[in-house]
C-alpha positions in Angstrom: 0.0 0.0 0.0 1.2 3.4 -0.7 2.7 5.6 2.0 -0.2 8.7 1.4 -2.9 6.3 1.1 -3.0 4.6 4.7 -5.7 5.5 7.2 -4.7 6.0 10.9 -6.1 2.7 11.8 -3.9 1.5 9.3 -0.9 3.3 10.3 -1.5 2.0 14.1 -1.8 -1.0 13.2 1.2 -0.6 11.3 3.2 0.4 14.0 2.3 -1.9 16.5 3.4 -4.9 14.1 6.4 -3.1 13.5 7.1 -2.4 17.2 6.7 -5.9 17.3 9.1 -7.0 14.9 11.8 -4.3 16.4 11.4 -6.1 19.5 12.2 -9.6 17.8 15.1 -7.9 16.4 16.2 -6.4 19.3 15.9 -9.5 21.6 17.7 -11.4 18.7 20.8 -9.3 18.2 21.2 -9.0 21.9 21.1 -12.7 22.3 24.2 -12.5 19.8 26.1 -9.7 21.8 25.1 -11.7 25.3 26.8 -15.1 23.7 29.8 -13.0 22.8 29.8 -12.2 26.5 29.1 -15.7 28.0 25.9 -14.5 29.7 22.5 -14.7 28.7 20.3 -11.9 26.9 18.4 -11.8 30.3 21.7 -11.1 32.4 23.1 -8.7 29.3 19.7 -6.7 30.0 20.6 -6.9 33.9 23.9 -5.3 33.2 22.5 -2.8 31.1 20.3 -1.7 34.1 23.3 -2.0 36.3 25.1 0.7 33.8 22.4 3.4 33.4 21.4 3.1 37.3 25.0 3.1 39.0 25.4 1.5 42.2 22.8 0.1 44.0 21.7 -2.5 46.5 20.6 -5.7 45.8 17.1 -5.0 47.2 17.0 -1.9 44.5 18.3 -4.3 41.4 15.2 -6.8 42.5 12.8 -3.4 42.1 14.5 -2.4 39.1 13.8 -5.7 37.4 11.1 -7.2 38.8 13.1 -9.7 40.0 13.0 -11.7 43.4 16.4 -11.3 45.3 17.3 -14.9 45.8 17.2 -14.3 41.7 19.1 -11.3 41.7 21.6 -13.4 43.6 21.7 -16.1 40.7 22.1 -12.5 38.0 24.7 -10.9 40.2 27.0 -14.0 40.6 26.8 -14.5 36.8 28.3 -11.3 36.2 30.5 -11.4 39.0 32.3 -14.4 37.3 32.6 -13.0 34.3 34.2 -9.9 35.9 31.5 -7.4 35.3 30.2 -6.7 38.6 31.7 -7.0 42.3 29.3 -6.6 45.7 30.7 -4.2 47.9 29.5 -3.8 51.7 27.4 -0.6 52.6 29.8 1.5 54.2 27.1 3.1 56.2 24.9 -0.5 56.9 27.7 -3.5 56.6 24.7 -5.5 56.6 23.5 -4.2 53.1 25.5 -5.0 49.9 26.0 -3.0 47.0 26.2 -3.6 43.8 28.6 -1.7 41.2 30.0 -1.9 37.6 33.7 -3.0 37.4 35.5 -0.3 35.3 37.9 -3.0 33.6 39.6 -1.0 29.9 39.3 -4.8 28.9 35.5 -5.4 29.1 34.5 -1.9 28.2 36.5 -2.1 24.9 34.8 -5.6 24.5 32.1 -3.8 24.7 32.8 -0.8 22.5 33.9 -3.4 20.0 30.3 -5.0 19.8 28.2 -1.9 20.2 30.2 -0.3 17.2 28.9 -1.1 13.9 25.4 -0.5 15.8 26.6 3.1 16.6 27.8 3.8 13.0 24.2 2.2 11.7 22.1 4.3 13.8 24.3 7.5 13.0 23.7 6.4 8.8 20.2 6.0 9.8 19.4 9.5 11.6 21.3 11.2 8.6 17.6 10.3 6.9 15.8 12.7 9.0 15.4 16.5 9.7 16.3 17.5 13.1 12.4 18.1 13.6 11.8 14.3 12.5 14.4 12.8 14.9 13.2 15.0 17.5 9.5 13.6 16.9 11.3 10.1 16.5 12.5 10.6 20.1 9.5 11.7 21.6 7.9 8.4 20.1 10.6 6.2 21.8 10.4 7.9 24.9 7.0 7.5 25.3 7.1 3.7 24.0 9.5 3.1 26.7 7.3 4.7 29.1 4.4 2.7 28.2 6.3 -0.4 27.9 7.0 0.5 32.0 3.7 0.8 32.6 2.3 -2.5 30.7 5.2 -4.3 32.5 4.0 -2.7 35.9 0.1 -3.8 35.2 1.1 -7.3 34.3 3.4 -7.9 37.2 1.0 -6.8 39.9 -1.9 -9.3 37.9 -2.2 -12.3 39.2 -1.1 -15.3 37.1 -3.9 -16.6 35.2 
């Protein structure tokens, strides 16, 4: 179908298949940076979180994920191993452990290395649009990520069917 000729039901619908197929996408090439990593794509997310959020405790990782924190315990020691993370006791409550990125020039080159034909691609792609576009393109993903919170809120405080 032509671009002019779509409805806004069309469109919609449009979108939420492609969201869709991003999110396959997504989940897929992550699963092929998480194997380059020996973790999963689930702990590779975890980390992720870890990196934007800074330090925190493992109580606050379980609220960030929506994990329990004997699971949190399972996520953490996986990227212990690999060298990613380290617990570190609460200076001001030694009972209370926190967690924190290790900044090893090793990993975060590994890192660099995999995120950086992704980087180029995305700058290639945004050379497409106007400023105004990308601008509207950004409000879009910010609100898709917000909404994508909130659906992940609704279904974790459901109960299971």
């Amino acid at each position: 179908m032509a671009k002019k000729n779509r409805t806004r039901e069309q469109l919609v619908l449009g979108l939420q298949e492609m969201g869709r197929m991003l999110s396959t996408a997504t989940v897929l090439y992550h699963q092929v940076i998480a194997e380059r990593l020996g973790l999963s794509a689930s702990d590779h997310k975890y980390a992720d979180v870890l990196l934007r959020t800074g330090p925190v405790t493992a109580g606050e990782f379980a609220d960030l994920t929506g994990l329990t924190t004997g699971a949190i315990t399972g996520v953490v020691d996986r990227l212990e191993q690999i060298g990613l993370v380290r617990r570190v006791k609460d200076p001001n409550d030694r009972r209370r452990v926190i967690i924190e990125i290790v900044h090893n020039p090793a990993i975060e080159r590994t890192f660099s290395d995999l995120f950086a034909s992704l980087v180029e691609a995305t700058e290639r792609l945004a050379r497409h649009y106007t400023l105004s576009q990308l601008e509207l393109i950004y409000d879009y993903m910010l609100r898709c990520k917000t909404m994508m919170e909130e659906e992940q809120r609704k279904l974790r405080s459901r109960q299971p069917s």
